[in-house]
Every structure is written in C-alpha cells, then in structure tokens.
C-alpha positions, 0 to 999 in steps of 0.5 A: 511619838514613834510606836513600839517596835513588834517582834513579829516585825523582825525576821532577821538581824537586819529588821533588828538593826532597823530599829531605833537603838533607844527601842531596842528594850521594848524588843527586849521586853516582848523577847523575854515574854515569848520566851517565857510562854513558850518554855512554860509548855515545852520545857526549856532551859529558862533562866540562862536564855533570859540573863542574855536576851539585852547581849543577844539583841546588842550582838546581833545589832553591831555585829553581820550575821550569818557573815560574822560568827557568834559561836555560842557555848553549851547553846542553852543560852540561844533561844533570843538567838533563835526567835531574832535569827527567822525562827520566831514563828517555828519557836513554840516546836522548841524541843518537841518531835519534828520542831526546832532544837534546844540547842544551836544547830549547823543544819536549822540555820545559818546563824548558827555558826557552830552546834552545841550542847557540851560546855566550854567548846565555844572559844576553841572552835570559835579560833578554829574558825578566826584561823581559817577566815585568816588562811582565806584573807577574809574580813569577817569577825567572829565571837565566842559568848561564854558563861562563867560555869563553862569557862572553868572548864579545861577546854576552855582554858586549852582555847584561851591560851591558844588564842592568846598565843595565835594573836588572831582577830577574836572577840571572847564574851564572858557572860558572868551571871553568878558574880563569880568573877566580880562585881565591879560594875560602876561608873568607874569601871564604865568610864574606864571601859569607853575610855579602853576601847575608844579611838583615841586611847588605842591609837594613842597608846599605839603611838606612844608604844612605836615612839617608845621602841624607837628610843634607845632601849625602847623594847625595855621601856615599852615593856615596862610601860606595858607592865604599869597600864597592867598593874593599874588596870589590875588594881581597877579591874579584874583582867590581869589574867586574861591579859596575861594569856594575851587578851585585851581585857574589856570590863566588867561591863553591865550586861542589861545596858543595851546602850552600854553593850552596844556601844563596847561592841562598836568600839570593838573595831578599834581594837586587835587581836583577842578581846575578852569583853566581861559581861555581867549579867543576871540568871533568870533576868525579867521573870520574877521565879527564876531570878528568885530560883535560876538553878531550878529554872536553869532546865525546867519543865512544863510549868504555869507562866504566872505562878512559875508552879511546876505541872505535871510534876513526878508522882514518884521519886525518879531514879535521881531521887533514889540514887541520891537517898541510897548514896546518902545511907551508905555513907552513913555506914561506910565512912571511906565515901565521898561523892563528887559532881561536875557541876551538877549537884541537883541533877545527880541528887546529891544536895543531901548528900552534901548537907548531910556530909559537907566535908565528903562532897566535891562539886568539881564545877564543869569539868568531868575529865579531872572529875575522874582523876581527882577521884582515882587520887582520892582511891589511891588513898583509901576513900571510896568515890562515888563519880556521878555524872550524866551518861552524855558529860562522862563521854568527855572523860573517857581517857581517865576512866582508862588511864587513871582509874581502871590501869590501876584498877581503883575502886571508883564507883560511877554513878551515870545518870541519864543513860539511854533515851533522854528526851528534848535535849536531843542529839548531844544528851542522849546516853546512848554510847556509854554501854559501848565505850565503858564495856571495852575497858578492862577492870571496868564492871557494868551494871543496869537495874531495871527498876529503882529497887534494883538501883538501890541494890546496885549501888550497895553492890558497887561500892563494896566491890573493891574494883571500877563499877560503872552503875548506868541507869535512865532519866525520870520517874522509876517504876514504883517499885517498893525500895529494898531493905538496907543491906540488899545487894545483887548476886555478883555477875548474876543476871535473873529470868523474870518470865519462862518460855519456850518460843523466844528469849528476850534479854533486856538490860536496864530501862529496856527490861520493861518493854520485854516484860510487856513484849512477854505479856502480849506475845502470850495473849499472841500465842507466844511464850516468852521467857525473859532475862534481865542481865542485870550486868553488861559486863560481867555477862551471865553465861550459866543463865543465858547460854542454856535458854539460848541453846533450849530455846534458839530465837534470842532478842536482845533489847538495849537502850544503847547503840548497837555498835559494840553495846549490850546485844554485841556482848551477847553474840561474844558470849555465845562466839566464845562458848560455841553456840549459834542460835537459830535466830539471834536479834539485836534491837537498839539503836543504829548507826545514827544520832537521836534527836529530841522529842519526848522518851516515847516518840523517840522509842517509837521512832528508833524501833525500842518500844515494846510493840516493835519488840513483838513485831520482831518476836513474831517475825522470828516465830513465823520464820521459824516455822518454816520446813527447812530451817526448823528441820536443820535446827533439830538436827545440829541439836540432836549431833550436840547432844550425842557429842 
C-alpha cells in the first residue's frame, strides 16, 4: 500500500503535482492542521483559508506557477498558498515582526503573482496581466480566485465587464462559500458541467456554430441557437449573468471534491476566452469552531487549537465596544440616525445596533464608495447617517467623501475604526493616510479622542454638529477610562492642556496622546517640564490654546499616528505660518515617507520611532540644543522685539 504523501516533502507545486491524485486529500488533511496550529498562535484569518485548502491544492496541481498566474482576491485566502509555494517552513512567522505576511506579496515570492489586501481587485489585475501576456504573444494562463463577498463590489463588476468585452484568455474562479449565489450542487449540475467543458461538446458546439453561419441567414440562426443553450443552461444553472458579460459559465461546482476540481481545471484548455468556474465551498471547512462560527474565525487571535476558546481576550471593552454602545444610545434619542457598514457589522460594532434597530442598519456589503453616497442620499433627506468603516477601506471612498457628501456640505458622521497603527495585517490595513486625505477636504470636521470617554463625547459631538464630522479612533482595547454621562460632549473646536510646562510642548492627537503624557512624566523625573495638549480636533485646530504655549515655550513636538505628509504636525506649522509664529524649534513625529509593515501595535511603534521613549529622546535633544549660547540668545531677543511691537 503506497504511504501517505508528507507536506514536509512539498516545497513547490511541482513536488505537489508529484503525488498520486488520489493522495491529494491526505495533503489536504495535514494542510488544514498546519494551519490551524499555527494561526491558534498567531492570529490569523482562519476560516476563509481553510474553505480553499482542496481549490488551493487542485489550482496549483493542474496549473504551472509561477509561469501561470493566480491572482488571489483580498489574499486572507493564501495561507495553503503559501505553505505549498516554499514557505512552509517560515509559516509559523505568519504576521509576526520580521516573518511572512498575511497577505500575497510580489516581494516574498514569486507565486505571488499580485499583492493584496482590499477585496475585489483580483479580476481587474488579473486582465491587466491576461492583456499584457497577449501584447508579448505569450502562452501563460492566468486566474483570478474571488470570494462571493469581494465579487459585490464594484470594482469587480468594473473588471467582469471589461474582461467580457476584451474576449481574452482568463480564468475567473468564484469561491462561493456563503451560498450566496446558489446551492445547486448535484449530479445534474456535475454531469452538466464535465458534459460543458469536455472535448467533445466544445468542438462540436464549434462546429455546428461555422456550419450554421455558413447557411443562408446563418448569423441569425446561430444566434438563436446561442440564445436556447443560454435559456437551458439559465433554467439548470445559475450562469446566465455571466454569460451575459460574456463569460463561459462553468458550475456550480463542489469545491471540497479535489477530483471534481481537478478535472474542471484540466478541461479548462478546452475552452476560450473568459471562464468563470463557480466553486462552492464551506468557511471554516475541517475545523469543527470555525465551520460552526466562520464570521468569528474569519479574523481571529490567539487561540486554543482543541477548544477554538479565544486567549488573551480583552480585559476591557475596546474602542469598537464603546463606539458601538454610544451609537446605540443616540439613536435612542435621536430618531433621524441610521447606521451603515461595508460589510462589516461586527468589526465596527454595530450588531447592537442592528438588532435594537433593524429598520435603521444598512450593511451595504463590500462596497465603501456607495457606502458614502447611499449615505449623502439618506442626508439629503433629512436622516443623520453614521458611515462606519476601517481607516484603510474608507481610502477607497474618498472621491464621495468629496464629491457627495462634503460639496454639499451633509451632515454625514464617519465613524473610522482602526485608525493609526493596526498590527498583523500590515502594509495594506495600517490607517495611517486618513488624518492627511480627510483634512484636506473643505466642510470636513476632524476629530481624534484619546481615550474611549472621549470617543463617547465625540460621537455625541458629532452627530449633532449638522456638517461632515469624520471621528478617527484606533484599534484595540481603551484606556480604561470611566465613560461619560449621556449628554456630554466636547467644546467644539477646543483642544485641552493636560499637563503645564515650561521647557517643551507636546501636542498629540488621538492614540498618540498617551505617549506624550507618559513622555511628560519621565522627562520630569529627567529634569524636564512638559506641558501637553491634546488637540482633540485636527481640524478645526485650536489656535487660542496652542499658539500662545508655543510662543511662551518655544520647542514644540507634535505626535501623530499618521503619515507625516500633510497629517496632524503638517496642520500645526499651517497654523503657526498663518499667525506669524516661528517657534525656536518645531518637531514632527509620526510616520515617514514609507509603508508599516505587520508586526504587533508596539514593535511597530518602536520600530517607526512613535513610542513614547523616542518621544523623550527627541524632547531632550531639543532641551540640550537649546542650551547652547547663541541660539538661546537670538530666541530672546526676537521675543523681546514682539513684545515692544
């Protein structure tokens, strides 16, 4: 009896395409197990990767990578990918500082045919790169693997038409793992399908097609011939769409029958132009927690592998928690709020929301960009939305934030989670351009808090302002701050000194806040005063409070968790240009000119120079240069000339 293939024996798809096909489930097992162990330590998204570890092994098995493209969409459904690709030995780094991403990446390997994070991007890129093989006369194929979530959005259906209307070479797989689409997986529809894409039936249907033409009114005969095998395909199975856009539709195809896909991706080369192979599959397949509860293993933390029990659970509420309880106590009092998601109800904290008010929540699915405009409709009519999306998704908005909502000045409030350093995810879910693009935009109020009671404030701020309010807090666990009383809000426009000083200014804003306070503290125990402002608004800025602690104290920080390129400290030097105040010395610390990759919220900060203690290194550079004779002397003196003037 011929022994069980090992995955430690497979460092490529072509050790892969070594084994037996009727082995190929025993790879399958011990796929889903290295998976599972090691995502319990790192944290991971689970459930996606396990629902295509049969379509991952068959893809790489009838298809010649790194030659043959496979573009994968949003990329949480890459780990088989990755661990059949040569990096099964570096896969417990998934995530973690210095390891392998979470996501497809150009730069890690070759099979990476395209990187991703953001949904829907796959079969535009996907016919960008189909295009290109064409211009060179190359032979290569290449496939876009879509989930059902991702292929709602409008990017998407941007693609599908084009590639439809281009008639190129390309292979759409729709990995359908909500039943979404349909359930009709069967003997019928599987003979149907082998009987599709099958030798015979393509060159017969291409035969009977020219003889047609070849008739007296042969296009018109042909056409209708067209049109019948659509309307009995139509009534078997649910391709007529994508007929329409002009693919050849193949399915619904069991997605866990390694044989069946194998043999659908051979018959593949039977076929020209597009073909969408429709998948179905189940979230979470193999492991018995996250079958049971994919949207909670969909991205999860640490966790025990035989329970599926979460470790290292929050011992607080976490910002999410508290934006979703306030949100749900305004609406009470006001009824003009409604709330809308992209797609992610439990990320943003509105499942509350949307049980306590089913007829005000809009999951929109994954689609921000009408996610903003459905909103400036719902304002126009005299609701009061309240948009909330991760910090890194609402980038894919931002022509609506301006053209619908802030040109017309609606009072639509955006509630942007994750903002600032995230953590695993990496390069492509960091929120660290929303300070910069939202601050730009005329109409457009913006706000950080710096603790969860503040958030709470914020919101109530917010909503009742009767303007575009974005309020942009972080990711994770609050500061254990006591919430405020119902009816509190922030004095509008108004920053608040948190700690006096005399040496250096400090002004943080949201998260960044807290590593000035803690700066304060050990610069004292240095020797140092530190006064400390949280600006609590981006924009407007408080000119009345910042502008005469810079020119009384001279050496000003400003701390953001945000690029530096036109964020928070960029804001600060406008205001002190436009009132004439040129501070002895003027520091911005937050991010430069470059992408975060993953790693956990601390390394990350330690890494980018955003902690606290490079905070204080800065603060006592600052103190110890101005010290010196000469530039002290010249600061006093253009002091003393403002003051006669």
């Amino acid at each position: 009896m011929p022994e069980i293939p090992r995955l430690s024996e497979i460092e490529s798809p072509a050790d892969l395409k070594k084994v037996p096909r009727e082995k190929l489930p025993a790879v399958a097992a011990q796929l889903r197990e290295m998976i599972v162990r090691n995502v319990a330590r790192t944290g991971g998204h689970l459930a996606s990767s396990l629902g295509v570890v049969e379509l991952t092994i068959a893809l790489h098995y009838v298809f010649d990578c790194p030659t043959d493209r496979i573009v994968w969409d949003v990329g949480h459904q890459a780990y088989a990918h990755k661990i059949l690709t040569g990096r099964r030995d570096a896969f417990p780094t998934l995530r973690t500082f210095g390891g392998i991403s979470g996501f497809p990446r150009i730069a890690e390997s070759p099979y990476d045919a395209f990187g991703t994070g953001h949904s829907g991007t796959s079969i535009s890129a996907a016919l960008g790169m189909a295009v290109a093989r064409d211009m060179r006369g190359a032979r290569n194929r290449v496939v876009a693997v879509i989930g059902d979530g991702s292929l709602s959005s409008g990017l998407s259906l941007e693609g599908l038409n084009q590639a439809g209307h281009q008639k190129r070479d390309l292979v759409v797989v729709l990995n359908d793992n909500e039943w979404s689409i349909s359930q009709n997986v069967g003997a019928l529809s599987g003979y149907l399908n082998r009987i599709m894409t099958g030798k015979f039936y393509t060159s017969f249907r291409k035969r009977v097609e020219n003889l047609l033409k070849s008739m007296p009114h042969g296009q018109l005969l042909a056409r209708i011939a067209k049109k019948s095998e659509e309307l009995t395909k139509g009534f078997i199975v649910p391709g007529l769409l994508f007929e329409e856009l002009g693919f050849t539709y193949i399915g619904p195809i069991p997605g866990h029958d390694i044989d069946t896909l194998v043999a659908t991706f051979q018959n593949l080369a039977n076929l020209e132009g597009p073909v969408l192979v429709h998948a179905v599959t189940s979230k979470g397949k193999g492991y018995a927690p996250a079958e049971t509860n994919p949207e909670v293993f969909h991205g999860v933390g640490c966790f025990d592998p035989e329970t599926g029990e979460r470790i290292g659970a929050a011992a607080g509420p976490t910002y999410t928690d508290v934006f979703g309880e306030t949100i749900v106590s305004i609406a009470r009092e006001n009824p003009k709020v409604v709330a809308i998601t992209a797609a992610m109800c439990s990320g943003t904290g509105l499942a509350e929301f949307r049980k306590a008010f089913p007829g005000r929540f809009f999951d929109v699915g994954i689609a921000e960009s009408h996610a903003v405009t459905f909103a400036a409709g719902l304002a126009r009519e005299g609701k009061l939305p309240v948009v909330a999306i991760y910090s890194t998704f609402l980038q894919r908005a931002f022509d609506q934030i301006i053209h619908d909502v802030c040109i017309q000045n609606l009072p639509v409030v955006f509630a942007v989670d994750r903002g600032g350093i995230v953590g695993a995810d990496g390069a492509t879910h960091q929120g660290i351009f929303d300070l910069s693009f939202l601050r730009q935009v005329p109409n457009l109020s913006v706000m950080a808090p710096r603790d969860e009671a503040e958030l709470a404030r914020m919101l109530r701020t917010a909503v009742a302002a009767g303007h575009p309010v974005a309020v942009r807090y972080p990711r994770g666990t609050g500061m254990g701050v006591l919430p405020p009383s119902p009816a509190e809000t922030v004095p509008w426009g108004k920053g608040e000194l948190l700690a006096e000083g005399k040496d250096v200014l400090l002004v943080g804003i949201g998260a960044a806040v807290s590593s000035c306070l803690h700066a304060s503290e050990e610069l004292s125990r240095r020797g140092v005063s530190a006064a400390v402002v949280d600006a609590r608004f981006v924009k407007p800025l408080d000119g009345e409070l910042i502008l005469p602690l810079v020119h009384r104290i001279g050496r000003v920080i400003t701390v953001e968790e945000n690029v530096l390129a036109g964020g928070f400290g960029s804001a600060v030097l406008e205001l002190l240009e436009e009132n004439g105040e040129q501070p002895q010395q003027f520091r911005r610390i937050g991010i430069r000119d470059r992408f975060v990759e993953h790693g956990t919220p601390a390394e990350l900060r330690a890494a980018y120079g955003l902690s606290a203690d490079h905070v204080i290194e800065e603060a006592l550079r600052m103190v110890a240069a101005g010290k010196s004779f000469f530039p002290s002397i010249l600061y006093g003196i253009r002091s003393r000339l403002e003051k006669i003037v």
